[in-house]
DOKE-612891 format. One line per 4 residues: number of its first residue (from 0); their letters; for each residue x, y, z of C-alpha. Coordinates in nm, 3 decimals. Example, Ala and Ser with C-alpha at 12.3 -4.5 7.8 and 13.67 -1.06 7.14 Angstrom:
% DOKE-612891
0) as) 1.230/-0.450/0.780; 1.367/-0.106/0.714
END
This chain:
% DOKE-612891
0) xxxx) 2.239/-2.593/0.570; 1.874/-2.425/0.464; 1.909/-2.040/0.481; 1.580/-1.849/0.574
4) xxxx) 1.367/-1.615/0.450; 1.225/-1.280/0.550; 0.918/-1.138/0.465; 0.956/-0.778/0.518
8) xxxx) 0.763/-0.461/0.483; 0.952/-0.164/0.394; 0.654/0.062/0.493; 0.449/0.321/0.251
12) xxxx) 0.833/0.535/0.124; 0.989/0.703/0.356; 1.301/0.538/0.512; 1.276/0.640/0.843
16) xxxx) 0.959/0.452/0.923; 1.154/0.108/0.859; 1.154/-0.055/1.205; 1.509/-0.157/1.364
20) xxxx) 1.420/-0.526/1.307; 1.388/-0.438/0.946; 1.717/-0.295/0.909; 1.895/-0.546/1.092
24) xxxx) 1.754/-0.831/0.853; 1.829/-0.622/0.576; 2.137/-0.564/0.651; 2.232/-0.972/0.682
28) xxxx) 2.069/-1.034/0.375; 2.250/-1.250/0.084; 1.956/-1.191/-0.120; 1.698/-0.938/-0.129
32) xxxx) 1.376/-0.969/-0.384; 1.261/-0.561/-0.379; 0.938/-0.438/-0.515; 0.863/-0.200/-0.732
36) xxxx) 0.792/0.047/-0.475; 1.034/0.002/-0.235; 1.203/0.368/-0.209; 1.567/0.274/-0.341
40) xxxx) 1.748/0.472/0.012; 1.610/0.177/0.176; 1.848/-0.052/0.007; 2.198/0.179/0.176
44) xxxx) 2.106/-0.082/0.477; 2.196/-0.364/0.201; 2.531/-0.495/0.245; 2.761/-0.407/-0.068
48) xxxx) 2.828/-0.733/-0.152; 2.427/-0.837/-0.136; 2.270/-0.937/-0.438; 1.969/-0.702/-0.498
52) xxxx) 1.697/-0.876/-0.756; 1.406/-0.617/-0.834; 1.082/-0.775/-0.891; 0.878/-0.498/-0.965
56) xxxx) 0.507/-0.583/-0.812; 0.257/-0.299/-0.927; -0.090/-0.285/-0.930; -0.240/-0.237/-1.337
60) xxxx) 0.150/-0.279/-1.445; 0.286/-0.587/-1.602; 0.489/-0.776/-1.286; 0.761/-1.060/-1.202
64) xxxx) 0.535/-1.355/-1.237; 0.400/-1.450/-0.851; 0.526/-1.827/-0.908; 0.878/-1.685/-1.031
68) xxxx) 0.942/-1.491/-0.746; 0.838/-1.753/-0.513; 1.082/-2.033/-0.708; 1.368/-1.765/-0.698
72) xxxx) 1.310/-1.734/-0.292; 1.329/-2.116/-0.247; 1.596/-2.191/-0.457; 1.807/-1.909/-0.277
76) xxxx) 1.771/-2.037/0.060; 1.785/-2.400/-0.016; 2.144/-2.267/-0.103; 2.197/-2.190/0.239
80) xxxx) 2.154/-1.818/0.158; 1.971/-1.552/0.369; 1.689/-1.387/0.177; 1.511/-1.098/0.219
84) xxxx) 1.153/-1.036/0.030; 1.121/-0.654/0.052; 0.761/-0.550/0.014; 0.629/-0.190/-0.012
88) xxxx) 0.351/-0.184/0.310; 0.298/-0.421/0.534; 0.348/-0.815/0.364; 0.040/-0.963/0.542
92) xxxx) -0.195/-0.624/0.414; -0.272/-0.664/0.049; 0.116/-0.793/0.013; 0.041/-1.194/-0.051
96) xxxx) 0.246/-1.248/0.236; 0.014/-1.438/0.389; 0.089/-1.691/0.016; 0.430/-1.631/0.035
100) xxxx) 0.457/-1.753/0.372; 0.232/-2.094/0.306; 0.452/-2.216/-0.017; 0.781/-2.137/0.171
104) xxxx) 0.679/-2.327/0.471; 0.528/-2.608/0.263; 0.879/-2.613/0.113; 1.033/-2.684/0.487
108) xxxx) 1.191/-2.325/0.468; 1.227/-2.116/0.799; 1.026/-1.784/0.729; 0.995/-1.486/0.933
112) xxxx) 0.759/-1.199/0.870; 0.865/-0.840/0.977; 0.557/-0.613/0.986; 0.586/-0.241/0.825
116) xxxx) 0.365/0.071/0.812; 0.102/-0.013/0.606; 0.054/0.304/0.345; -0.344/0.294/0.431
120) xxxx) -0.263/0.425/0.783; 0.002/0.660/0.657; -0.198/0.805/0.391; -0.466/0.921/0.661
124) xxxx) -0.216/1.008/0.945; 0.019/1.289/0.710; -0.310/1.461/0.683; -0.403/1.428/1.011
128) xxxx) -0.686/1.184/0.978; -0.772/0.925/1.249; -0.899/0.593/1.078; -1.073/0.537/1.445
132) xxxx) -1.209/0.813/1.679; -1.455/0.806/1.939; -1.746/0.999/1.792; -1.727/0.892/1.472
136) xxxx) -1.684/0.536/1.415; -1.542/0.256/1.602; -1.420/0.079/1.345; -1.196/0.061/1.024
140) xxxx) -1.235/-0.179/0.713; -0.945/-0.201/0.476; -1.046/-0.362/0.166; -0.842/-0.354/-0.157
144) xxxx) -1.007/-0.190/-0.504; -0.973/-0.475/-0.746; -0.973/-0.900/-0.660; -0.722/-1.148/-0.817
148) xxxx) -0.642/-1.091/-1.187; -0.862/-1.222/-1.473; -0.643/-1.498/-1.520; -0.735/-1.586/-1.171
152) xxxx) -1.092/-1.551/-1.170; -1.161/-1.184/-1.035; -1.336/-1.170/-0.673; -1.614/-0.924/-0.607
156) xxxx) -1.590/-0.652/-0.344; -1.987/-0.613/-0.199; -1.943/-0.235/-0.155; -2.292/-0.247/-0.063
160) xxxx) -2.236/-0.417/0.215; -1.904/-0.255/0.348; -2.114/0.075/0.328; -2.392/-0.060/0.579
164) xxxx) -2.130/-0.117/0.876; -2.108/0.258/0.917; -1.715/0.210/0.947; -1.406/0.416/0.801
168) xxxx) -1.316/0.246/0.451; -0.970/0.248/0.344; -0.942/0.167/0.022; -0.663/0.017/-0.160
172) xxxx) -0.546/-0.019/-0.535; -0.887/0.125/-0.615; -0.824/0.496/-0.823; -0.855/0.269/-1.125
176) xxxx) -1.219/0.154/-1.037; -1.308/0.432/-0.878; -1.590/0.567/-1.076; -1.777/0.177/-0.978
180) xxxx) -1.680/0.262/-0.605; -1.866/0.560/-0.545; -2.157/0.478/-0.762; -2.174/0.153/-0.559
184) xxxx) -2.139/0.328/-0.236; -2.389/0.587/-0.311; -2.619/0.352/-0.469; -2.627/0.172/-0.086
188) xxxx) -2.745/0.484/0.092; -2.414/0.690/0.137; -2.459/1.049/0.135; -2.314/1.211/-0.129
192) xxxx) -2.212/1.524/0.084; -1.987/1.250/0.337; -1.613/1.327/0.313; -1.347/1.119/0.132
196) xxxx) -0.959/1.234/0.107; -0.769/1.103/-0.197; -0.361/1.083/-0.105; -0.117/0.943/-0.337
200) xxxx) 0.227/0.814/-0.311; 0.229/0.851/0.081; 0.517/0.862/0.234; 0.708/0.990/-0.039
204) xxxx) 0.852/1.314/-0.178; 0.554/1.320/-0.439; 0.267/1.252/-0.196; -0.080/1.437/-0.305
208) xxxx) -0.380/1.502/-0.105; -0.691/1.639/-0.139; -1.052/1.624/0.051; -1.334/1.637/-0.139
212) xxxx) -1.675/1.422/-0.090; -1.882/1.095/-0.250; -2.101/1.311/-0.475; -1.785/1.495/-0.632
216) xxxx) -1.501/1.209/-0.587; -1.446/1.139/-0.926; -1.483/1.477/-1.050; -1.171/1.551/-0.802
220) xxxx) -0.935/1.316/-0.910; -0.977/1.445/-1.274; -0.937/1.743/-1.207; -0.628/1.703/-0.998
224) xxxx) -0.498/1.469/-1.228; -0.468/1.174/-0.917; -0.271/0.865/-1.072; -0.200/0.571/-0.857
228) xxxx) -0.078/0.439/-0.652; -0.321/0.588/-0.438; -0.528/0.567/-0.108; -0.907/0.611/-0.087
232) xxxx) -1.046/0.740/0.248; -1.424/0.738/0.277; -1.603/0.842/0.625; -1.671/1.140/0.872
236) xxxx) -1.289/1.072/1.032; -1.206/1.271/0.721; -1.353/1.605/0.831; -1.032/1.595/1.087
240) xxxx) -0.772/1.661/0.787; -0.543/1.933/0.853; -0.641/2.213/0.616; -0.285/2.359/0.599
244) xxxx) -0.141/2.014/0.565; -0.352/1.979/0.253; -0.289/2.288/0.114; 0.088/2.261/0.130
248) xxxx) 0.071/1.949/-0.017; -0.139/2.159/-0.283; 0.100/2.423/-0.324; 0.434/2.163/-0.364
252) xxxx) 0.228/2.000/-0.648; 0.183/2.314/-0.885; 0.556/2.422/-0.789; 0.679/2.083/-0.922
256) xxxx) 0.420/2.065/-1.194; 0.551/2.426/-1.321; 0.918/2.373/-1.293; 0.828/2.001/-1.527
260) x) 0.897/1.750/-1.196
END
């Protein structure tokens, strides 16, 4: 008998966002493929005798080979296992669950995706910024930094054009191009002066944040020394961040930078 596969998102880090259908496929697993940034308490819902493959899956970091991953899911269930693919995020946002679930499927494998918090939303909500609100935009694009790899034949973003729809951008995977953002996005008629919040590692103990605005973006992240992963906000929702949110984050990342965290 064919086992099946789950496609599950583990959310943006913290363990208590995982939803209850999570946990309970988790915690039947035979199998579970975890990525790289998949917070390791998640795994205490793992049975003991589950066998836990990591598969790390960062972006700019060399990764378990797509076509690997996907051979080591198929052959697992066609042995009548139960297999979990644990994905940091949501799998269907920027997770290739959306491929995963295609080859599986072709293979005549059952496959169930389990949504989780995608870190885009999380990123904005721990410092208190709407990605939707009434009188500022009625609309939110997410839309990831970087296309497929160079091997794959990289796919353009038209910033240009994502600027003229006046929506909330939430960028993705994009601190390491994101000197070409903002000179894209002011070269298409953003204002320098409108507000963008940087937040990395959301969700987690080590999550940064700052607010800054288009004109001074880059000049931000190098002088907080922002490293990805790493969420780009850019639109007037941002004027809602929580000052005291943002400076506590602040004041937690100069304690652990002086004590050597």
């Amino acid at each position: 008998m064919m086992g099946k596969v789950y496609l599950v998102g583990a959310g943006p880090g913290d363990p208590e966002l995982l939803t209850l259908k999570a946990v309970r496929a988790i915690a039947r697993a035979d199998v579970l493929l975890v990525d790289d940034l998949v917070n390791d308490a998640i795994l205490e819902h793992a049975r003991a005798d589950a066998r836990i493959i990591h598969v790390g899956k960062r972006g700019g970091c060399k990764s378990t080979p797509q076509a690997f991953i996907e051979k080591l899911m198929i052959n697992e269930a066609r042995a009548g296992h139960t297999v979990v693919r644990l994905k940091g995020g949501d799998p269907m946002i920027f997770g290739r669950g959306g491929e995963e679930r295609s080859h599986l499927m072709a293979e005549g494998l059952q496959v169930e995706v389990i949504n989780g918090i995608t870190s885009g939303l999380l990123a904005a909500t721990s410092i208190g910024v709407p990605l939707t609100h009434r009188d500022d935009t009625h609309g939110v694009i997410l839309v990831t930094g970087h296309g497929k790899s160079a091997e794959e034949g990289e796919a353009r973003v038209d910033w240009r054009a994502l600027a003229a729809t006046g929506l909330t951008l939430v960028i993705y995977m994009g601190m390491a191009k994101s000197e070409f953002i903002q000179s894209e996005l002011l070269a298409a008629g953003l204002g320098a002066g409108l507000p963008v919040a940087i937040v990395t590692s959301a969700g987690t103990e080590v999550q940064r944040a700052v607010v800054t605005d288009l004109g001074r973006m880059i000049n931000c992240i190098a002088e907080h020394g922002l490293k990805s992963p790493g969420i780009i906000i850019v639109g007037e929702v941002v004027r809602h961040a929580d000052v005291a949110t943002l400076e506590a984050t602040a004041q937690d990342a100069q304690k652990r930078h002086r004590i050597g965290a």
